[in-house]
SEKERO-793686 format. One record per residue: x, y, z of N, C-alpha, C in turn; residue number from 1; residue in one letter; chain. Coordinates in pm, 1 decimal. Last residue first. Layout:
[r [X,Y,Z],[X,Y,Z],[X,Y,Z],NUM,'a','A']
...
***
This chain:
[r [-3378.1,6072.6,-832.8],[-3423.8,6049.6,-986.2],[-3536.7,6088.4,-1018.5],110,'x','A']
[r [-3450.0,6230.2,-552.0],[-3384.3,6131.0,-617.4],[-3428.9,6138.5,-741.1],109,'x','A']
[r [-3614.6,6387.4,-393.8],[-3499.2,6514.4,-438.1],[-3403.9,6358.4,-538.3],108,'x','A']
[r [-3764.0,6244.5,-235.2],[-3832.0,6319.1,-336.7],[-3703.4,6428.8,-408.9],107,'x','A']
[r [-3589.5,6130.8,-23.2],[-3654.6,6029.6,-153.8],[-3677.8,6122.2,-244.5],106,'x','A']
[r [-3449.2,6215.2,159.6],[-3450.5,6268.4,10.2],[-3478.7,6192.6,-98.0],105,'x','A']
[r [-3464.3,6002.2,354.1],[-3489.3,6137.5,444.3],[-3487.8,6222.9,242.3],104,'x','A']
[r [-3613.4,5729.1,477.9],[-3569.2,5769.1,366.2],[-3608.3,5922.9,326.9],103,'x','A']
[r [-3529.4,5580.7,822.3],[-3617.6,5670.2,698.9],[-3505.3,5740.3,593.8],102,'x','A']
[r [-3523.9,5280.0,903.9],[-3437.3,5370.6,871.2],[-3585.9,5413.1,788.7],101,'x','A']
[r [-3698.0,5084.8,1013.0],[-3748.3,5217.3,1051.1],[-3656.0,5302.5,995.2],100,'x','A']
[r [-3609.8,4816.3,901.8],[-3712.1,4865.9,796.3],[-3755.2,5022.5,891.6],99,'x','A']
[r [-3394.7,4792.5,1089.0],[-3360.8,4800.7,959.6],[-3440.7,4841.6,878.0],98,'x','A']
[r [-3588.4,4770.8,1337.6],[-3449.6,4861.0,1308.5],[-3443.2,4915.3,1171.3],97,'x','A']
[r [-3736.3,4519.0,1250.9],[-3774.3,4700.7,1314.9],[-3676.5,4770.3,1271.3],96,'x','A']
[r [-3486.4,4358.7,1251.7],[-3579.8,4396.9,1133.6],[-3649.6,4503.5,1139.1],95,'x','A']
[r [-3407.1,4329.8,1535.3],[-3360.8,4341.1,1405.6],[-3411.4,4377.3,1268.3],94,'x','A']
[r [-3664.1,4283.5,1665.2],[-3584.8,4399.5,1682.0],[-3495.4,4432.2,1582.6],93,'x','A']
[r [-3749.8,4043.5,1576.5],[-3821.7,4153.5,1523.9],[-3721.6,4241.4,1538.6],92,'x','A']
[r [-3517.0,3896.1,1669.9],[-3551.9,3905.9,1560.4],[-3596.3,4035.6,1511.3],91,'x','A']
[r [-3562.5,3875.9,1907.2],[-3454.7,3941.4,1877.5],[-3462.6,3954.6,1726.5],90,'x','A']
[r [-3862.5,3772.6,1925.7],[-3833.1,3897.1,1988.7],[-3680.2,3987.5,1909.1],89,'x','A']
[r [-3707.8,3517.0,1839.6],[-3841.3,3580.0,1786.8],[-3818.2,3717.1,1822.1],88,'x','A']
[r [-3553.7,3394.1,2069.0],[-3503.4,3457.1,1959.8],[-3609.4,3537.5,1815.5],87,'x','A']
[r [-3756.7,3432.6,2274.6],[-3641.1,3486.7,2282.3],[-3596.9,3542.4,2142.4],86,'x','A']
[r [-3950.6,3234.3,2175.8],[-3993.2,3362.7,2150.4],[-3880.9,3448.0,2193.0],85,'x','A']
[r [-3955.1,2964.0,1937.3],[-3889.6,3045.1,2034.0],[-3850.4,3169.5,2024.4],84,'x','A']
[r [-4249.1,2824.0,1859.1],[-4167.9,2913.7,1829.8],[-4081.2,2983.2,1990.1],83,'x','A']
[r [-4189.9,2443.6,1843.1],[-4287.2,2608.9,1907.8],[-4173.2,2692.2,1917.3],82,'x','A']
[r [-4260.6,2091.7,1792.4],[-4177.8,2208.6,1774.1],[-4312.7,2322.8,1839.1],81,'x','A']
[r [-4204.9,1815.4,1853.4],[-4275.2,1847.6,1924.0],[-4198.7,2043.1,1850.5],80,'x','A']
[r [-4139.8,1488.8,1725.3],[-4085.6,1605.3,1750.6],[-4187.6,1666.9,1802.8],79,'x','A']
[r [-4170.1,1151.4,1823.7],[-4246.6,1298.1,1724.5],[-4131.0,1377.5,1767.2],78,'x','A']
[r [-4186.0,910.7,1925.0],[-4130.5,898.4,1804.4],[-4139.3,1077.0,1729.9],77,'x','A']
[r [-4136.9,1106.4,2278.8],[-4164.6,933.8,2212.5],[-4108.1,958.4,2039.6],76,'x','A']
[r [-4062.3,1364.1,2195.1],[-4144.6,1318.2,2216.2],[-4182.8,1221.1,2200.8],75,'x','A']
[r [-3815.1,1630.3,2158.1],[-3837.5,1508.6,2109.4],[-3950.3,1464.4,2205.4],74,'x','A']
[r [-3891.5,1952.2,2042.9],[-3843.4,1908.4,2195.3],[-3885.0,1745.8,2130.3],73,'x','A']
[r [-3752.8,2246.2,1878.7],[-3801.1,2166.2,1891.0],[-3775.1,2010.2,2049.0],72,'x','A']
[r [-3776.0,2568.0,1796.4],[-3684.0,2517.7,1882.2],[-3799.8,2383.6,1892.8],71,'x','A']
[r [-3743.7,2874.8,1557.8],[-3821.2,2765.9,1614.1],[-3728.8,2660.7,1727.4],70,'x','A']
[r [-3591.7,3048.9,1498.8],[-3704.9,3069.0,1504.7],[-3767.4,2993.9,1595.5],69,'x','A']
[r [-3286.2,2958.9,1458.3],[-3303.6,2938.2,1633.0],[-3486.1,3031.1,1609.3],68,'x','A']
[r [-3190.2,2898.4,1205.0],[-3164.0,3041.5,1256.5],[-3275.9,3065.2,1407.1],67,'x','A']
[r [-3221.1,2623.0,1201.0],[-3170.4,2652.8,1187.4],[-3063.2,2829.7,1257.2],66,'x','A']
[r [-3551.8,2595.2,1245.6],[-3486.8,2581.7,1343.1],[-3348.1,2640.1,1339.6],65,'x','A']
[r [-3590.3,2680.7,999.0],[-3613.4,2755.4,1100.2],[-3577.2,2737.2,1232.0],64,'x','A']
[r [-3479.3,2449.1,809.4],[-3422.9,2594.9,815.9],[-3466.4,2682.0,910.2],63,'x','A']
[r [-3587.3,2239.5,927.1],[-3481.3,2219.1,992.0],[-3393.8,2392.5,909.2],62,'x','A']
[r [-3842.5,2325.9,838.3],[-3854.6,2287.1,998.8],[-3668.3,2339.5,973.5],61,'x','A']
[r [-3821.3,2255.8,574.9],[-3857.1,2387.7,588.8],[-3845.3,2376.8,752.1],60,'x','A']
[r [-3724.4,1953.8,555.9],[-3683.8,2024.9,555.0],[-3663.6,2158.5,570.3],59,'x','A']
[r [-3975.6,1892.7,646.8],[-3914.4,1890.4,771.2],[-3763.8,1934.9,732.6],58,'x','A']
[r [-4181.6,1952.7,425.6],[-4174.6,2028.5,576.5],[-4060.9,2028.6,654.0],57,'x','A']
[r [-4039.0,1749.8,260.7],[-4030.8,1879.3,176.0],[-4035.3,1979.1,374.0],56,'x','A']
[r [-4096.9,1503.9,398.9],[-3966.6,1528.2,355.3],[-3937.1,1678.7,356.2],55,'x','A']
[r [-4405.7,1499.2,378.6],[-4302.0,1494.4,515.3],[-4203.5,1523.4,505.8],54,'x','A']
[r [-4565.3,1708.3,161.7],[-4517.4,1581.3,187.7],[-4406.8,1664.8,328.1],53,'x','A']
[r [-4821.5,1959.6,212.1],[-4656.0,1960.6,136.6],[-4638.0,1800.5,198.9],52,'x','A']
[r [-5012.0,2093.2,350.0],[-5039.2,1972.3,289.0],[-4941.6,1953.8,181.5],51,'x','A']
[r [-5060.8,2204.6,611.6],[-4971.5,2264.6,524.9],[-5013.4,2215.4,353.6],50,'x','A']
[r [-5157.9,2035.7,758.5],[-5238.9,2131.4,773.0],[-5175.8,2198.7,641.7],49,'x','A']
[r [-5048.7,1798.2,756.1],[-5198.6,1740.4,720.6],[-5240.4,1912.8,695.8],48,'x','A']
[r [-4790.3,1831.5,828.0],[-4823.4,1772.1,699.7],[-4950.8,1799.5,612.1],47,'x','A']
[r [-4862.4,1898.4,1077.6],[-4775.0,2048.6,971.1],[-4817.5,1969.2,830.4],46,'x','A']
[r [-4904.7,1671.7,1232.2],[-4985.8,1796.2,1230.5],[-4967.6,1902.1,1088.7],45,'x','A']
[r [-4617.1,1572.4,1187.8],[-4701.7,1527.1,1114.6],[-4854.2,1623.4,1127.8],44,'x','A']
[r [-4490.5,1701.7,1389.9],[-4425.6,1726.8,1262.2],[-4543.5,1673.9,1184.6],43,'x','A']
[r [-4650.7,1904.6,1644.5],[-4600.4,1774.1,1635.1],[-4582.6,1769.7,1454.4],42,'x','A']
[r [-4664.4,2230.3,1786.7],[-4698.1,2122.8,1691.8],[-4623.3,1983.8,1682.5],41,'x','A']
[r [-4748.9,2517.4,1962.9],[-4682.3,2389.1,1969.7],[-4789.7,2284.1,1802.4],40,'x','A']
[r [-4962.5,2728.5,1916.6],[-4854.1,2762.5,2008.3],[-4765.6,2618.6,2053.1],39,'x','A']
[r [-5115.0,2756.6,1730.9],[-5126.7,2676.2,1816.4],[-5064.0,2638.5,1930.3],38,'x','A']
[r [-5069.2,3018.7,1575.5],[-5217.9,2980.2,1601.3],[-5207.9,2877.6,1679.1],37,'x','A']
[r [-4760.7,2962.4,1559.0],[-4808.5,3114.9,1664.4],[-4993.8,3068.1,1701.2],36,'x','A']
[r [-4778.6,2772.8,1373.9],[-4722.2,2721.8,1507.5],[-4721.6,2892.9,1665.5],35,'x','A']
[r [-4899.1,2872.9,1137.8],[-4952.2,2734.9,1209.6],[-4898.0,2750.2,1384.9],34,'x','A']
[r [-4687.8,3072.7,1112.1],[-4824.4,3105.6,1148.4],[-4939.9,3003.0,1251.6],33,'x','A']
[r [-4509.6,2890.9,1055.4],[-4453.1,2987.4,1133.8],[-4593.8,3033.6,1200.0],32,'x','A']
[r [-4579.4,2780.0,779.3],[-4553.9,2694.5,960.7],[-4551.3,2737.3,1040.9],31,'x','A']
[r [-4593.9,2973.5,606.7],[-4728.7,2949.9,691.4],[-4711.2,2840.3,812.1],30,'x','A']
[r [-4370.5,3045.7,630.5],[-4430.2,3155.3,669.2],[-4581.0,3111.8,681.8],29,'x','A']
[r [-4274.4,2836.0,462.1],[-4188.6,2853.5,614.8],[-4302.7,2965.3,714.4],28,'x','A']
[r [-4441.6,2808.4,258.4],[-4437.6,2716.7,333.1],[-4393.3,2765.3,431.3],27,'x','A']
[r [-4336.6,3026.4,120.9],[-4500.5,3058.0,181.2],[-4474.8,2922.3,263.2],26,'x','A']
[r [-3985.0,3142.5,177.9],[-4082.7,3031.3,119.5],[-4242.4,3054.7,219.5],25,'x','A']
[r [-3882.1,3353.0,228.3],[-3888.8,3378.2,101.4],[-3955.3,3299.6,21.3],24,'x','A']
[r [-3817.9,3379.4,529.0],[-3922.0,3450.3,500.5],[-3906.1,3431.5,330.0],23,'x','A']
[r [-3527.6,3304.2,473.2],[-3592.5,3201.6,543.3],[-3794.5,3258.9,516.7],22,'x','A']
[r [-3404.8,3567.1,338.9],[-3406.0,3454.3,305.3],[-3544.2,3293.8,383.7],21,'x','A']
[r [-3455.7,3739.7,560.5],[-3487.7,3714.5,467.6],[-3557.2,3634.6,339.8],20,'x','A']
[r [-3245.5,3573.7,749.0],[-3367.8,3625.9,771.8],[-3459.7,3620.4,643.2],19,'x','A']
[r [-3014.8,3676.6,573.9],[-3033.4,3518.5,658.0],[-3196.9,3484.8,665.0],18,'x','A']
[r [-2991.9,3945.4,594.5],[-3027.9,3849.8,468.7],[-3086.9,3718.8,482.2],17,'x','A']
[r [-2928.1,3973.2,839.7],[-3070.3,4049.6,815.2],[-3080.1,3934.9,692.6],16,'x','A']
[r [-2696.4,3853.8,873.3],[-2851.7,3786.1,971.4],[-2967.2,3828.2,905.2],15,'x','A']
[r [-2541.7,3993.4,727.1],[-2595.0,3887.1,719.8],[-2677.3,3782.6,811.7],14,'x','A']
[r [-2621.8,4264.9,822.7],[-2666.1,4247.3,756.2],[-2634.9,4109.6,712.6],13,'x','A']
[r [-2460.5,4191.3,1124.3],[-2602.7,4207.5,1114.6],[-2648.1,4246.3,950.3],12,'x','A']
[r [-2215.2,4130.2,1009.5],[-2303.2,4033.3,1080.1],[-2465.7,4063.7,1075.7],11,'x','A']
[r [-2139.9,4329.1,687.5],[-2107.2,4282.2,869.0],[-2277.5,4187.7,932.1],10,'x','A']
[r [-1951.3,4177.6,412.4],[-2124.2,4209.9,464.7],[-2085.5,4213.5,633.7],9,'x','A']
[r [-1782.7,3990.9,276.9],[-1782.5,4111.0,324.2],[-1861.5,4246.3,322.3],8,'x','A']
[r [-1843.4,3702.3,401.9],[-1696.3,3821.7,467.0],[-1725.4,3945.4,436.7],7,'x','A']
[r [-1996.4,3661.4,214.3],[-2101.9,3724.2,320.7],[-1990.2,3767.5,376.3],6,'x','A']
[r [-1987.0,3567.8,-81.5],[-1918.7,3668.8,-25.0],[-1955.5,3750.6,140.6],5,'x','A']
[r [-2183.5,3400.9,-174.7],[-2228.1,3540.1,-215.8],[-2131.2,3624.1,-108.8],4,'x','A']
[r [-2047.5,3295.9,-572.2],[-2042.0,3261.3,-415.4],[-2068.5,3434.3,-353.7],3,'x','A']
[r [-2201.9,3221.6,-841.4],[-2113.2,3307.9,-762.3],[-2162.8,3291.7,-585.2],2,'x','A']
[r [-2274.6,2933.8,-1036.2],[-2328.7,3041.0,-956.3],[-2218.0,3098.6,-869.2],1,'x','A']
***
């Protein structure tokens, strides 16, 4: 497989991809949901509600945490995760942006 060259992409389209990317599994996008409907979760909660094994979630956990979606707080033996709405916020803004470009001669194309 070809390496995808992100040098030479500027930052914000590899965040935008980044992004993307992380939105490309129904698992990440229904933890994401789980954890806006409860506004905090503990890792084994995600198991029982999601119903993917422990391994498979906490790998989908450690890509959202990854790009700072989520932010987790330790708790005796648990994790304790909830979306962090700083970088949430900066998010949307990024993506607003990018999906409000208008497409000013669509009808004058192929």
């Amino acid at each position: 497989m070809g390496l995808a060259k992100s040098e030479l992409f500027t930052d914000k389209q590899n965040q935008i991809a980044q992004l993307a990317k992380v939105f490309g599994h129904p698992a990440r996008v229904a933890i994401l949901e789980h954890l806006f409907k409860i506004n905090s979760c503990v890792c084994g909660d995600l198991v029982n509600e999601i119903g993917l094994a422990q391994p498979t979630i906490s790998q989908h956990l450690k890509e959202l945490k990854h790009l700072g979606l989520i932010q987790g707080t330790i708790e005796g033996t648990s994790v304790c995760y909830c979306i962090n709405t700083t970088n949430w916020i900066k998010m949307k803004q990024l993506l607003n942006a990018f999906l409000d470009q208008d497409v000013n001669n669509a009808s004058n194309c192929c």
